[in-house]
C-alpha positions as CSV (number, residue, x, y, z in Angstrom):
1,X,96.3,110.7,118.6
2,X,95.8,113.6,116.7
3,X,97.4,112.2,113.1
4,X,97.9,113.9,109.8
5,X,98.7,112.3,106.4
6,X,100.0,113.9,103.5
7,X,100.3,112.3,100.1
8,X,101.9,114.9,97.8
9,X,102.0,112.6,94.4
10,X,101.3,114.6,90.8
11,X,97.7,112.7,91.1
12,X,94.6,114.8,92.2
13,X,92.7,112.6,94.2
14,X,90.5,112.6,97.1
15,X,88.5,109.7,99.9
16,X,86.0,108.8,97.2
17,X,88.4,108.6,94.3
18,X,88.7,104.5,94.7
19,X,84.7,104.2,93.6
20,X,85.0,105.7,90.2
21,X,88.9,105.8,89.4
22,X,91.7,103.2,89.0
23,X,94.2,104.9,91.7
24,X,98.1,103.8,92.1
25,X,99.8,102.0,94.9
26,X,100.5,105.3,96.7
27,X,97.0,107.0,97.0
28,X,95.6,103.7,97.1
29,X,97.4,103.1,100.3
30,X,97.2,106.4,101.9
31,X,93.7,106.5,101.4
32,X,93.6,102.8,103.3
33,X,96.1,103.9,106.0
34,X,93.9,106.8,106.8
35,X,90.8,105.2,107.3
36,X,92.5,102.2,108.9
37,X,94.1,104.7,111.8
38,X,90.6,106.4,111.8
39,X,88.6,102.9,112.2
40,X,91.4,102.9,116.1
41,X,90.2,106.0,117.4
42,X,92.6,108.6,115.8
43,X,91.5,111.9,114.7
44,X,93.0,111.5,111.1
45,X,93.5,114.6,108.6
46,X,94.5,113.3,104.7
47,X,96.0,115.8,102.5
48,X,95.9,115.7,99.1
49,X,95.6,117.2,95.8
50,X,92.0,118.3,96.1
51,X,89.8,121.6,96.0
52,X,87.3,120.3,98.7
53,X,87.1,119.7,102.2
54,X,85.6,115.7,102.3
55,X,84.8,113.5,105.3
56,X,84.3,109.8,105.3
57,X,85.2,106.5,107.6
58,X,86.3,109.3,110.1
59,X,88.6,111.0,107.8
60,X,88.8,114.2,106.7
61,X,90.4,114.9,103.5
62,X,91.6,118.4,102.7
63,X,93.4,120.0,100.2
64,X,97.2,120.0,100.1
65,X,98.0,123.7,100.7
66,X,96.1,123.7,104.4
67,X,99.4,121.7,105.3
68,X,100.6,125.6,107.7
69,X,97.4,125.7,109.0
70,X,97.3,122.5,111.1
71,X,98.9,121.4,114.0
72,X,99.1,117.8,115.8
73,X,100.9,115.2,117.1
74,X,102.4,113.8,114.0
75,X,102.9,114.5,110.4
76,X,103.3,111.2,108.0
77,X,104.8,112.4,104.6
78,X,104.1,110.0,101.8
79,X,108.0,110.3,100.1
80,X,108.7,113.8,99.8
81,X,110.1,115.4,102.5
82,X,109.5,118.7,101.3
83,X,106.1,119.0,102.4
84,X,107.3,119.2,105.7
85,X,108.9,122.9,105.8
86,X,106.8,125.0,108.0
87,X,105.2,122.1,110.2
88,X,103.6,123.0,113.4
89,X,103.1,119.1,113.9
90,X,104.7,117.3,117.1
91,X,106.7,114.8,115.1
92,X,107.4,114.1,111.8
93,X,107.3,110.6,109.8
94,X,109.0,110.5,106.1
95,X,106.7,107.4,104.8
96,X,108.9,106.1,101.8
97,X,106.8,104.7,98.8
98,X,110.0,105.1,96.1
99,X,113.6,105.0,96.3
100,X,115.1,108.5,96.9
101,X,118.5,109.0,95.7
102,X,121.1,112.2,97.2
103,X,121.1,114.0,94.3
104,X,117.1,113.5,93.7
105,X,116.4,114.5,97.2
106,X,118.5,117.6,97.4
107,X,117.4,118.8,93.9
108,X,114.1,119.1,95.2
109,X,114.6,120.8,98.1
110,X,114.2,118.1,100.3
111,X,116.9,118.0,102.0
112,X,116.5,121.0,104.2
113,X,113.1,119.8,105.6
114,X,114.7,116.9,106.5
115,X,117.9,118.5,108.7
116,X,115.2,121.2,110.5
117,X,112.2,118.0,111.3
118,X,114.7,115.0,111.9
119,X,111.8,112.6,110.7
120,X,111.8,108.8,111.4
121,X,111.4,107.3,108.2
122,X,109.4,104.0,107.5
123,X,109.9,101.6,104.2
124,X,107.5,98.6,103.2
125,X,110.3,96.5,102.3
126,X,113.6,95.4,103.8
127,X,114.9,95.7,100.0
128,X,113.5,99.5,100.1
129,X,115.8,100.2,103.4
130,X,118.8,98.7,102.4
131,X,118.6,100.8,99.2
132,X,118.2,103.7,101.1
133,X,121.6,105.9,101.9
134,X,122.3,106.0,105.2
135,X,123.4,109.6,105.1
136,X,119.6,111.1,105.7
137,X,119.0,112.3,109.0
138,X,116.8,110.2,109.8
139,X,116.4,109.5,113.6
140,X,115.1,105.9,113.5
141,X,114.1,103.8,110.6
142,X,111.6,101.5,110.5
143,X,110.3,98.5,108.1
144,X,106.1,98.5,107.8
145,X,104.5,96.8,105.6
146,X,101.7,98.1,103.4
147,X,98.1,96.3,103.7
148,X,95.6,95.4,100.9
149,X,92.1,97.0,99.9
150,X,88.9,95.0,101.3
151,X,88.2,94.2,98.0
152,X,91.1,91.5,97.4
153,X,90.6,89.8,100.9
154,X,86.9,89.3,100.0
155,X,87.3,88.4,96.4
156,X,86.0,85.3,95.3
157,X,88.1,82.2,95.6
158,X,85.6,79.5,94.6
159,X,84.9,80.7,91.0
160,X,86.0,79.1,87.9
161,X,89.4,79.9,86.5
162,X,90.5,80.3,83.0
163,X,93.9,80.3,81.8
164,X,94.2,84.2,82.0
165,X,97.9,85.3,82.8
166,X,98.0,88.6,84.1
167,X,100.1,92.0,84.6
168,X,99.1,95.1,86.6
169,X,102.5,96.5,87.5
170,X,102.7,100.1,86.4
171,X,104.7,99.6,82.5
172,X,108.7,99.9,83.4
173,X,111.4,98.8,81.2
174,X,110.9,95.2,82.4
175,X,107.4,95.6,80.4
176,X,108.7,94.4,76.7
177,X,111.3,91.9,77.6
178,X,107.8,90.3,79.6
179,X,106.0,90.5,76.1
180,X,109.1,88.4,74.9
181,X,108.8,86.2,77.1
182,X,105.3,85.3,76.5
183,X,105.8,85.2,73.3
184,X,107.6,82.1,73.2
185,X,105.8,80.4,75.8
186,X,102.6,80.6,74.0
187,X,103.6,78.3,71.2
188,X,103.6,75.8,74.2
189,X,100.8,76.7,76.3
190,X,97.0,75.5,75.7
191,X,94.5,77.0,73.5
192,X,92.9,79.2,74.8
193,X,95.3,81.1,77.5
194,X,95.5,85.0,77.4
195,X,98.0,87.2,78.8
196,X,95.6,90.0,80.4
197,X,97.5,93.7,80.7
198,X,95.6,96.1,82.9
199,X,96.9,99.8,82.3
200,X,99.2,99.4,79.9
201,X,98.5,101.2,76.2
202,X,99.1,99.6,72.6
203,X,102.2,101.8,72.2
204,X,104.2,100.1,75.3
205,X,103.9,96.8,73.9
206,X,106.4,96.9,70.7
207,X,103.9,94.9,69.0
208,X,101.4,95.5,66.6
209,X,97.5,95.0,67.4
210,X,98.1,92.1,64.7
211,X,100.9,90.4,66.6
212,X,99.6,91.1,70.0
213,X,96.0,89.9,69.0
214,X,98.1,86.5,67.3
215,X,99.7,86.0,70.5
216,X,96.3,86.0,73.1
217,X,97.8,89.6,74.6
218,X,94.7,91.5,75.6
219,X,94.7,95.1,76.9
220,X,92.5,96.3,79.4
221,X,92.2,100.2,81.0
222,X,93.2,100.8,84.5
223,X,90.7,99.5,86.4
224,X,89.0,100.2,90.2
225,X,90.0,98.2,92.7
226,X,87.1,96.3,92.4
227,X,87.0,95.5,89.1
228,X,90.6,94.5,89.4
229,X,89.8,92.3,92.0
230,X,86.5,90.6,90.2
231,X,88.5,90.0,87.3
232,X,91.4,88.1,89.3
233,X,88.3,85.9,90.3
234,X,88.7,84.2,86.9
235,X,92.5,84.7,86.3
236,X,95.0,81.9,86.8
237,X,98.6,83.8,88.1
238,X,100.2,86.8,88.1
239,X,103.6,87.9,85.7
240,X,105.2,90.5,87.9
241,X,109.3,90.2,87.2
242,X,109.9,92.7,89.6
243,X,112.7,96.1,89.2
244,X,115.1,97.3,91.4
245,X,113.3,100.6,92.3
246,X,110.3,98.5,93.4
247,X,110.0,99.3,97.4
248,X,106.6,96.9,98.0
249,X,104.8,95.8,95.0
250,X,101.2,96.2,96.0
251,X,100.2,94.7,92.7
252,X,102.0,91.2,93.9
253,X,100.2,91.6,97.3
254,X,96.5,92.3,95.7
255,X,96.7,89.4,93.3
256,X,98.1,86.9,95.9
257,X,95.0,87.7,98.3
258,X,93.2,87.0,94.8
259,X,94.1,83.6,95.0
260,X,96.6,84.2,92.2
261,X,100.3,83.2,92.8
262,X,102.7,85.1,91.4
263,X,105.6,83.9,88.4
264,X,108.5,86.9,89.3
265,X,112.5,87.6,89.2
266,X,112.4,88.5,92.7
267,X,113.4,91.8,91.6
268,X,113.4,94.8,94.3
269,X,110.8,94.3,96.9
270,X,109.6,90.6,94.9
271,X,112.1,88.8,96.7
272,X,110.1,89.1,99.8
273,X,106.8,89.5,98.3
274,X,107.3,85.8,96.7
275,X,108.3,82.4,98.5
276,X,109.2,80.4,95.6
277,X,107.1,77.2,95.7
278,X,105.0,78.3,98.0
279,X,102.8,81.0,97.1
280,X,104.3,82.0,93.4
281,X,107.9,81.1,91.1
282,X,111.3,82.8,91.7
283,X,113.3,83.0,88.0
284,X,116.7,83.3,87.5
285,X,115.5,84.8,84.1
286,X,113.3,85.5,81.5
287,X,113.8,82.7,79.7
288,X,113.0,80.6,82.9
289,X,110.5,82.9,83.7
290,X,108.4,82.4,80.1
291,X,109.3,78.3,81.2
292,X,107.4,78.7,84.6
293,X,104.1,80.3,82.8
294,X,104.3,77.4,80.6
295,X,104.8,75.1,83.8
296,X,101.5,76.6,85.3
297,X,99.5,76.6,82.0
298,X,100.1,73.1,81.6
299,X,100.1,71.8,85.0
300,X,96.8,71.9,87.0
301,X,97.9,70.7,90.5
302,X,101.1,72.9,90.4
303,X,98.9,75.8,89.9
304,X,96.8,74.7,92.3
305,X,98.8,74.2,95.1
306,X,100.7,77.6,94.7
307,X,97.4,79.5,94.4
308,X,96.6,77.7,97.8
309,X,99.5,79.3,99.1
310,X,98.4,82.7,97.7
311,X,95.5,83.1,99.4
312,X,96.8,82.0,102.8
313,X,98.5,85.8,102.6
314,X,95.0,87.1,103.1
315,X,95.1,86.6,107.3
316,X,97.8,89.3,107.5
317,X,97.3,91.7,104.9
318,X,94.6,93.4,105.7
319,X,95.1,97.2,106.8
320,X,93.1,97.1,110.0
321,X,96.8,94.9,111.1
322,X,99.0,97.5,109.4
323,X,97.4,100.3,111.0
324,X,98.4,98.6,114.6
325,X,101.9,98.1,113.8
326,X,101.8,101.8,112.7
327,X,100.4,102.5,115.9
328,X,102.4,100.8,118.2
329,X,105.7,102.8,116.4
330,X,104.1,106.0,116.8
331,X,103.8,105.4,120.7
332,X,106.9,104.8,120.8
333,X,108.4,108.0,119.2
């Protein structure tokens, strides 16, 4: 099958981006998706925000605006739909990584893509198709899950683990009432136990360096994906509360193949990502959210047992089985 993906986000990126660059959850997982499709036997084109023509794993990556140019037998649009006007391609796939509101959609000019290429549309999450009107004209939709990067499901899950609470959601407004919330549970927790933020700068926090350094909070830049993934090798759980615009949550998925369960609202997407008990903590709140990382930080076996569960997730999240449930829905279209 002759496939091409295009990933229209404000981020220039391109196939070898991941080596040297700390991507987010949408290039990261169209760059995956390609190569996974590629690794089958498909002749897979990615379009991105690039100025040169790169081939890798079978893929070859080429720059946005070449989009008229091709032809094929399907077009996968990573969430905006306008990318589709003037598409020579067989069938067209609307591959939704956000939530897209009416109003958003037709501001943008998606709308009329959308009426002339009657795309089937695909969501990660049940939580992400519920929330999705069901005035598109979409033909069919479809729930697919995303996959996680090599470097998670090889990850070490042997090493030695410190107390190190961590956070790699991109910074919403759930970020500061999170700081809160460890705030008062490290007057309870051991000595020693950080709360590790990866992406997120000073000014987010609404703390000072003084209060944040007081309060173990440690502030790391955006990271590769496999520097993430060696530093969850030492790293105790994940704080992820969750939002209602969150359609996936690839952070939750990558730390959970780290061996790191996950302390969450069940927010958005969360709800399925998490199984409370099992491979992470459902909260009603933050206040019972701040009492579960104490719960963990104090309690060996609990933390081990749910970081058991964690890395059972690894068996089937691995993009080689996304790529065939893509597959077998595009044979079907």
């Amino acid at each position: 099958m002759d496939i091409t993906i295009a990933c229209a986000t404000r981020v220039a990126f391109h196939l070898d981006s991941p080596k040297a660059e700390g991507l987010g959850g949408i290039e990261t997982a169209s760059i995956e998706f390609a190569k996974s499709l590629a690794a089958r036997g498909h002749a897979v084109t990615l379009l991105t925000r690039t100025d040169q023509t790169r081939a890798a794993a079978g893929v070859k990556n080429m720059a946005l605006e070449a989009l008229p140019d091709l032809t094929g037998d399907v077009l996968i649009v990573a969430s905006n739909a306008e990318w589709m006007r003037g598409s020579k391609h067989s069938r067209h796939v609307l591959w939704l990584h956000n939530h897209l509101a009416l109003n958003k959609a037709a501001r943008r000019g998606q709308i009329g893509p959308m009426l002339r290429h009657r795309p089937h549309a695909v969501f990660g999450s049940v939580a992400a198709e519920r929330a999705c009107s069901r005035l598109y004209p979409f033909v069919s939709r479809h729930i697919i899950p995303l996959g996680v990067s090599a470097e998670f499901l090889s990850s070490r899950l042997d090493a030695p683990r410190s107390l190190r609470f961590v956070w790699a959601s991109n910074p919403r407004g759930e970020l500061k009432p999170t700081v809160q919330a460890w705030l008062r549970a490290h007057a309870q927790i051991p000595t020693g136990a950080s709360f590790d933020l990866f992406g997120v700068d000073e000014g987010s926090l609404g703390l000072s360096p003084a209060q944040a350094g007081k309060a173990s909070i440690v502030l790391h830049p955006r990271l590769t994906k496999a520097d993430l993934a060696r530093s969850y090798e030492s790293a105790a759980a994940m704080v992820c509360p969750g939002s209602p615009g969150e359609t996936f949550c690839l952070a939750a998925a990558e730390a959970q193949c780290a061996g790191l369960p996950v302390i969450t609202l069940g927010t958005g997407a969360l709800a399925e990502r998490v199984q409370h008990g099992v491979n992470g903590l459902v909260c009603r709140d933050m206040t019972e959210l701040a009492d579960a990382v104490v719960a963990l930080a104090r309690d060996a076996e609990l933390l081990g047992l749910l970081r058991e569960g964690a890395q059972r997730m690894r068996p089937v999240m691995g993009w080689d089985r996304v790529a065939k449930l893509w597959e077998s829905f595009l044979t079907r279209l």
